[in-house]
C-alpha positions as CSV (number, residue, x, y, z in Angstrom):
1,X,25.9,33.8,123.3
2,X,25.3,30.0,123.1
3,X,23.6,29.9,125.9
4,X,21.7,33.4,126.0
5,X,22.0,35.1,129.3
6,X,19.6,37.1,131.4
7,X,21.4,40.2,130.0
8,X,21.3,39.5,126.7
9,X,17.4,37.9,126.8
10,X,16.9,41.4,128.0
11,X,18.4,43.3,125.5
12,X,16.7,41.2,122.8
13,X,13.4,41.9,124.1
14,X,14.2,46.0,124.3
15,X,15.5,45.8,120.9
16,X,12.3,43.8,119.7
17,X,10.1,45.9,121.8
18,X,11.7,49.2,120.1
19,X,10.5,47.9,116.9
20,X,6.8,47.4,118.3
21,X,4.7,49.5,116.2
22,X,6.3,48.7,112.7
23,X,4.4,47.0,110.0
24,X,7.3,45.4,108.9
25,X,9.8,45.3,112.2
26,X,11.9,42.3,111.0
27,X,14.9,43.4,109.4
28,X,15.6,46.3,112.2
29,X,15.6,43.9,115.0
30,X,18.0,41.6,113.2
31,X,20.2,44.3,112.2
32,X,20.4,45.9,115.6
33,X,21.2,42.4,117.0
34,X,23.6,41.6,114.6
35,X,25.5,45.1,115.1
36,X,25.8,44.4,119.0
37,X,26.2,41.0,119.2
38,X,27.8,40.4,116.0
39,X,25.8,37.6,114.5
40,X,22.1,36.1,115.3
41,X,22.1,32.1,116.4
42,X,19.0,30.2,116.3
43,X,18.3,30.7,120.3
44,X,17.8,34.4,119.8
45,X,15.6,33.2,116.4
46,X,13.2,31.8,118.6
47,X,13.2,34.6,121.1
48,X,12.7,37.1,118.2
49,X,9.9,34.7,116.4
50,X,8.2,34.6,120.6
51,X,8.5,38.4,120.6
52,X,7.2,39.2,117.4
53,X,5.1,36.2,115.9
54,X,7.0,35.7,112.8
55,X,7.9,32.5,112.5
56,X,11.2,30.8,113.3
57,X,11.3,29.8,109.5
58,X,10.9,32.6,108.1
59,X,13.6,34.9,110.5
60,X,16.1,31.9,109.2
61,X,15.1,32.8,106.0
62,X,16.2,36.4,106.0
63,X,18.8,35.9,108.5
64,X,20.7,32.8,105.9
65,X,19.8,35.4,102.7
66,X,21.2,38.7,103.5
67,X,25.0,38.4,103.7
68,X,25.4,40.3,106.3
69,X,23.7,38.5,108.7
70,X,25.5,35.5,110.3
71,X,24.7,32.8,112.5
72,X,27.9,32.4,113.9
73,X,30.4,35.1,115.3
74,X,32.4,37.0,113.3
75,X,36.4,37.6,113.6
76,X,37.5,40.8,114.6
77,X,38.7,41.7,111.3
78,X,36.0,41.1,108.4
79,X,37.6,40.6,105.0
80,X,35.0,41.1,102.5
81,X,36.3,40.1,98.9
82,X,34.1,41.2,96.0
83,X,33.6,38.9,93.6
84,X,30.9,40.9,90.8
85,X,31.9,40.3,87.6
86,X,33.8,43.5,87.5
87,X,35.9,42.6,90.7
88,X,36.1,39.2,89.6
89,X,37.2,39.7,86.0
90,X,40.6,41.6,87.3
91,X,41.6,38.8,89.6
92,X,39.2,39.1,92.6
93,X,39.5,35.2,92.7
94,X,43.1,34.7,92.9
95,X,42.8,37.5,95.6
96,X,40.2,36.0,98.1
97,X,42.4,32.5,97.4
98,X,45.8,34.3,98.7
99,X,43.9,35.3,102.0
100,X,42.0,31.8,102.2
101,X,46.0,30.6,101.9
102,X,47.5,32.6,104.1
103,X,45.2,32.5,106.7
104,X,44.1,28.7,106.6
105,X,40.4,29.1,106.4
106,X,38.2,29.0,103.5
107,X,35.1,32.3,102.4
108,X,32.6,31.9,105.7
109,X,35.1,31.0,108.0
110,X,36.8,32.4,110.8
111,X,40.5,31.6,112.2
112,X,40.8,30.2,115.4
113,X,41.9,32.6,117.3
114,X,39.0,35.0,116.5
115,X,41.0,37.6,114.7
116,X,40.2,37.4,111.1
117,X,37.0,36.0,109.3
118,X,36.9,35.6,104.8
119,X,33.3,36.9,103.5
120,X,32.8,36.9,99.7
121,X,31.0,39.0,98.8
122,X,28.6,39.4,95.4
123,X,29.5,43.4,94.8
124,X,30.0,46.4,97.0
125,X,29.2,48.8,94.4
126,X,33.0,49.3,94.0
127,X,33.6,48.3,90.4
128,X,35.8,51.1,89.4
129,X,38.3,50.2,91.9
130,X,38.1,46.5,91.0
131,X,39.3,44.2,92.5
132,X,38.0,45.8,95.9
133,X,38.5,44.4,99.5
134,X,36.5,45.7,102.2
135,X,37.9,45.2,105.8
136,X,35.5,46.5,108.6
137,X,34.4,49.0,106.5
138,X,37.9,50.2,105.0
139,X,37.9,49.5,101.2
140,X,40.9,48.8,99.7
141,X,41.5,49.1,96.1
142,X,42.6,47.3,92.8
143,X,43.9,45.2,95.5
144,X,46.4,42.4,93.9
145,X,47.7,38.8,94.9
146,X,51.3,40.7,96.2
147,X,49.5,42.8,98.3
148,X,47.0,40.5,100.6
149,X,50.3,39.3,102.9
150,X,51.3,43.2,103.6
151,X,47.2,44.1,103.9
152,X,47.2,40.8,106.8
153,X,50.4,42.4,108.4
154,X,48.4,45.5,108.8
155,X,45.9,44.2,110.5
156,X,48.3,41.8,112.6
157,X,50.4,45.1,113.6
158,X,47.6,47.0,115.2
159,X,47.0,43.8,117.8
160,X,50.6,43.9,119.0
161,X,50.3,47.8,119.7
């Protein structure tokens, strides 16, 4: 989407234009962009701010605060690793550090070929489970060091089906 198509222009303004009579349309537009295009670069910013009058600074704003926005795409496979004090306190760190070192990409990133990306994350309200990985939704619990190679092999598995 780096350089935003006709298509996708279009589809920005219907989403925007769905929002139109909302006091406060800002965070639906950017969620429904980031659920079908999987993150929100600063080219559909501006359309957004052209669309609705809020400011490109402040759409930044929101979009760089909530963690579930991005501004660049996403792998296939989102690993969220909590690290809350309740997560982090059984070992969340050394967890999130096995799947930085098997894959080869630090938290934020994504690997090359587009298949997994490292989110950590604050809390996901998981704290009885801790230490808790979430992966596209699936949450995996009192998830240890041992078990992030078999958890990537999963994952890996189901792309060679």
């Amino acid at each position: 989407m780096s350089h935003l198509s006709e298509a996708a222009a279009k589809q920005i303004n219907e989403i925007c234009d769905r929002y139109a009579s909302e006091r406060t349309p800002l965070m639906m537009i950017l969620s429904d962009i980031q659920k079908e295009y999987g993150y929100i670069p600063l080219e559909v910013q501006e359309l957004v701010s052209e669309r609705t009058g809020i400011p490109v600074a402040e759409i930044y704003g929101v979009v760089t605060f909530y963690s579930f926005f991005s501004l660049t795409p996403k792998g296939k496979y989102v690993i969220g690793c909590c690290l809350g004090t309740a997560c982090y306190v059984k070992g969340a760190q050394q967890v999130i550090d096995k799947f930085s070192e098997i894959l080869g990409i630090k938290a934020g990133e994504t690997t090359a070929d587009g298949m997994f990306t490292i989110d950590a994350l604050r809390c996901i309200g998981a704290c009885g489970i801790a230490p808790a990985v979430s992966i596209n939704g699936k949450v995996y619990p009192k998830v240890s060091v041992s078990a992030v190679s078999g958890i990537i092999d999963e994952y890996r598995a189901k792309e060679n089906n």
